[in-house]
C-alpha positions as CSV (number, residue, x, y, z in Angstrom):
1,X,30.4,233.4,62.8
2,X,31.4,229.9,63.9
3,X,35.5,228.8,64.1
4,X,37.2,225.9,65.6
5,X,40.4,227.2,66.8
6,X,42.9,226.2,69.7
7,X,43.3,228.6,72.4
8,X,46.8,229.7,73.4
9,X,45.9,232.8,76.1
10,X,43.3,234.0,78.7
11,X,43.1,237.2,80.2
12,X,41.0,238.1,82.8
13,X,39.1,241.3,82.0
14,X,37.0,242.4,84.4
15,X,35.4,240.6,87.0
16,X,34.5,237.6,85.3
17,X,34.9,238.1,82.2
18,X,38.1,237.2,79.8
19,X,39.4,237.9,76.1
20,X,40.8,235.1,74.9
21,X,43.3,234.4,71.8
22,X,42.3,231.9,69.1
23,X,44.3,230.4,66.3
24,X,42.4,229.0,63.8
25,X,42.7,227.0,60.9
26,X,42.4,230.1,58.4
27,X,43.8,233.1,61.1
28,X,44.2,234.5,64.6
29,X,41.1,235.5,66.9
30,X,40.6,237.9,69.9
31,X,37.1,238.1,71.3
32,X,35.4,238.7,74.4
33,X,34.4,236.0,76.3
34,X,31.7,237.5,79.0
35,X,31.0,235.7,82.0
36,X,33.2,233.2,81.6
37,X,35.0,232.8,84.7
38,X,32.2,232.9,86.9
39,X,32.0,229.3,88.3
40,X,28.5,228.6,86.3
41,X,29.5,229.2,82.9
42,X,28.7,227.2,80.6
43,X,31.5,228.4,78.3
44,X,34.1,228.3,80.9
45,X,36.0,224.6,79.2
46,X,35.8,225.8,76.1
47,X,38.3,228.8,76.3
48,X,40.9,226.9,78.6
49,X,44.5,227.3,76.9
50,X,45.6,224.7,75.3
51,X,41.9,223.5,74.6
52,X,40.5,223.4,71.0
53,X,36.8,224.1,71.2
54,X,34.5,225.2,68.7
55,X,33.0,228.8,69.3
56,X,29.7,230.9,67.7
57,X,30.8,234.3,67.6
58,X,28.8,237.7,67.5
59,X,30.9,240.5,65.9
60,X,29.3,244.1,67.3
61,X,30.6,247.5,67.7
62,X,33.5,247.1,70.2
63,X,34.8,243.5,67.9
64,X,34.3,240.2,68.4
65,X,32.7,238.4,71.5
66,X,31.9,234.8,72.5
67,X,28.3,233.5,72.3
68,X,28.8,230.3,73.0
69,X,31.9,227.7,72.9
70,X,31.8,223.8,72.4
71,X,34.8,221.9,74.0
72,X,36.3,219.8,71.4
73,X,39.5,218.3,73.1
74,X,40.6,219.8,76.5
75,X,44.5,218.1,75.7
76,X,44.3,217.4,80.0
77,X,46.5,214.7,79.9
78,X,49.4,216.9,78.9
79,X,48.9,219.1,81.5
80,X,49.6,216.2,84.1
81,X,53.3,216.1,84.0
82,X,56.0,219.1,84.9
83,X,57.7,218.4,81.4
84,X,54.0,218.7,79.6
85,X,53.2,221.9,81.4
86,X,56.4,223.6,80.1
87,X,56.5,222.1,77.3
88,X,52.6,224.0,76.7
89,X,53.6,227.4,78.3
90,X,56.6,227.5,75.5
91,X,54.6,226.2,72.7
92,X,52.2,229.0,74.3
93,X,54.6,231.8,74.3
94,X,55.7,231.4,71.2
95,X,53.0,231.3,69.2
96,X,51.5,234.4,71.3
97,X,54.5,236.2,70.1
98,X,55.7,234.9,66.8
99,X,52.2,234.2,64.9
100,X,50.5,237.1,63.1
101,X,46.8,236.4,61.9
102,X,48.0,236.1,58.5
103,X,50.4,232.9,59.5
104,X,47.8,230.7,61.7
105,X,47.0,228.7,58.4
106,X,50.4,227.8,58.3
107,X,50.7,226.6,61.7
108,X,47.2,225.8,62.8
109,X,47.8,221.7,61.7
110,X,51.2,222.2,63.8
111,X,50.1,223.3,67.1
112,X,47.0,220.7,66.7
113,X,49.7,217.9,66.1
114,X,51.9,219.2,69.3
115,X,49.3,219.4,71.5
116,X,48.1,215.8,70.5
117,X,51.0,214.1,70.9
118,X,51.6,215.7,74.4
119,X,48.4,214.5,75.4
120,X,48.8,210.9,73.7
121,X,52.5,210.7,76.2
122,X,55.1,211.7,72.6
123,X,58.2,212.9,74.5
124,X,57.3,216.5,75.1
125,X,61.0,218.2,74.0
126,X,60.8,216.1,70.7
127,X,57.2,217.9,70.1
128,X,58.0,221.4,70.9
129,X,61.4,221.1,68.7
130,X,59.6,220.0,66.2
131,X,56.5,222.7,66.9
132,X,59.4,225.6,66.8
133,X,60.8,224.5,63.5
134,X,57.5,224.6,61.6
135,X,56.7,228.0,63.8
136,X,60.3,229.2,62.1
137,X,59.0,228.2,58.8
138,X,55.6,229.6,58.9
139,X,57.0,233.3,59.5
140,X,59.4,233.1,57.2
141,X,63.1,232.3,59.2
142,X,63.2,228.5,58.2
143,X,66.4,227.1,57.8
144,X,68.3,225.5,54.3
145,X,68.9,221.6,55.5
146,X,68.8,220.2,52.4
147,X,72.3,221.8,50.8
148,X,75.4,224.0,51.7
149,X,73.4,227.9,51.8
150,X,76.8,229.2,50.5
151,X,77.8,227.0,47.1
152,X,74.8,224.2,46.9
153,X,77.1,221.5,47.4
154,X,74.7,218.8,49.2
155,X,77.3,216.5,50.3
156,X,80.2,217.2,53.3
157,X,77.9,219.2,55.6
158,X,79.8,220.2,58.9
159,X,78.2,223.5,59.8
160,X,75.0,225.7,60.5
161,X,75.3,229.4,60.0
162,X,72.1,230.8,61.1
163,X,73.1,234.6,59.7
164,X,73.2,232.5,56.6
165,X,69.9,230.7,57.2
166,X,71.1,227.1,56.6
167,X,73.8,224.0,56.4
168,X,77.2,225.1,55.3
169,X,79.5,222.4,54.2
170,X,83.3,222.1,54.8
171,X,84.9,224.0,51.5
172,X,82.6,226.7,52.7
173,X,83.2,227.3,56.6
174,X,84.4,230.3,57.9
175,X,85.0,230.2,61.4
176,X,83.8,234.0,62.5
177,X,80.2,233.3,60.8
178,X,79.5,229.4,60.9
179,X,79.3,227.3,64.0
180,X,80.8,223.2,63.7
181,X,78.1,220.7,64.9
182,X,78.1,216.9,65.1
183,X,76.9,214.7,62.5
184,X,74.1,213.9,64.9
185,X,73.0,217.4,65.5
186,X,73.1,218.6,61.8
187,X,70.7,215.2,61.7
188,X,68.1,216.6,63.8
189,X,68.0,219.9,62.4
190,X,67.7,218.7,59.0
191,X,64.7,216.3,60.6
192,X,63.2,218.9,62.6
193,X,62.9,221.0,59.5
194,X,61.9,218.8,56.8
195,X,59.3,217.2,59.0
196,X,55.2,217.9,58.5
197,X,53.0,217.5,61.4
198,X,52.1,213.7,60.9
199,X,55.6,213.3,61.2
200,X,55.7,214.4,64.7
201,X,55.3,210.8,66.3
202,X,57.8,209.6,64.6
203,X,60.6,210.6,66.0
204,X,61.9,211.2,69.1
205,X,65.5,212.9,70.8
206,X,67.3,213.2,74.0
207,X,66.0,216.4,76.5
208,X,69.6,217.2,76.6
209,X,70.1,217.6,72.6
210,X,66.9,219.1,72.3
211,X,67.5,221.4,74.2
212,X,70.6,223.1,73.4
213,X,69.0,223.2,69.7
214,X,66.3,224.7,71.5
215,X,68.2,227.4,73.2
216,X,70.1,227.9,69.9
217,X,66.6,228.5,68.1
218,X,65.7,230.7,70.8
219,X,68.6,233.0,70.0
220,X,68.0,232.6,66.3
221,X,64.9,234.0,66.5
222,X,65.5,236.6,69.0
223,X,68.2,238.3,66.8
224,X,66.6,237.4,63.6
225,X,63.1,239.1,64.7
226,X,63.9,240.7,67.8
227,X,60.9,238.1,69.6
228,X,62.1,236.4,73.1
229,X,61.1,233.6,74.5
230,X,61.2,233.4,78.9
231,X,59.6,230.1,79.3
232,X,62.6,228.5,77.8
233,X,64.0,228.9,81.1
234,X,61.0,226.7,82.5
235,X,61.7,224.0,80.1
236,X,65.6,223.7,81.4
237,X,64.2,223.5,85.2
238,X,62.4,220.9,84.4
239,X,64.5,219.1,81.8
């Protein structure tokens, strides 16, 4: 079986050996890569996170394992900055935790268009807001940005209400469920959420505004689906 997939975890297993985590264009992978942290393997580049590689795999009776893998693009240059390196342990973390196999199709383009424009120096916030929001649609918790969630009306927006899933405009806002945000704001979310992933160079945002959306994401998801997220705590150190 041969995939090309970008790897988001390593885990050591054994004493050289690893299983590694895969998302491919079509699903998620596990397999286990043998040998691959001893300091002559061959293989060792091509299961690197954050690396998309091309791998030949064997499937036998304890599941998949790595024959051999071919380094397609090792994204190093967004590992050389503070901000790139959080910015790839959140994008990391949550697609770990928030991608089922079923869902990599959905988001496979995504990470590839993250991780590129890390690597080609695209403000690294900008990217992973942009990452979550089509990580948000892909499992089914995207939000309404094109109309009011509560009447339709498309016009006088003034308010999100994430137990409502979307905008909420001013005839509509009730003050114990909807939460007021600037003009500005309610224009990046509807941005963020109408974007595709060749859309993700162009446009960029302040670290400070994307990161209280961020952290407002962050809680939307953890009540919506009960998933977590540490590293965004990383990514206000270093913001």
């Amino acid at each position: 079986m041969e995939i090309i997939g970008i790897v988001t975890r390593l885990t050591p297993f054994k004493e050289k050996d690893a299983m590694i985590n895969v998302v491919g264009a079509d699903r998620t992978y596990s397999f286990l890569a043998r040998g691959v942290l001893g300091i002559a393997s061959k293989n060792m580049a091509s299961v690197q996170p954050f690396s998309k590689s091309r791998f030949l795999l064997t499937k036998g009776k304890e599941g998949l394992s790595l024959r051999s893998g071919t380094l397609i693009s090792p994204y190093a240059k967004a590992r050389e900055s503070l901000n790139g390196l959080t910015a790839l342990s959140f994008i990391g973390e949550l697609t770990n935790k928030a991608i089922e196999s079923e869902e990599a199709e959905k988001v496979f383009t995504s990470l590839d268009a993250a991780l590129s424009n890390i690597e080609a120096g695209f403000h690294p916030l900008t990217i992973v807001l942009l990452y979550f929001a089509a990580v948000l649609k892909a499992i089914g918790y995207g939000l309404e940005v094109t109309k009011c969630v509560i009447s339709g009306q498309k016009s006088d927006i003034t308010a999100i209400s994430y137990l409502d899933g979307g905008f909420v405009a001013s005839p509509s806002f009730d003050a114990l469920r909807h939460q007021k945000r600037s003009e500005r704001q309610l224009k990046i979310l509807r941005q963020i959420f109408l974007a595709k992933p060749e859309d993700f160079n162009r446009v960029a945002f302040e670290s400070g505004e994307c990161l209280e959306i961020i952290k407002d994401l962050s809680i939307y998801l953890q009540d919506a689906a009960g998933i977590k997220l540490k590293s965004i705590f990383l990514l206000e150190k270093s913001s």
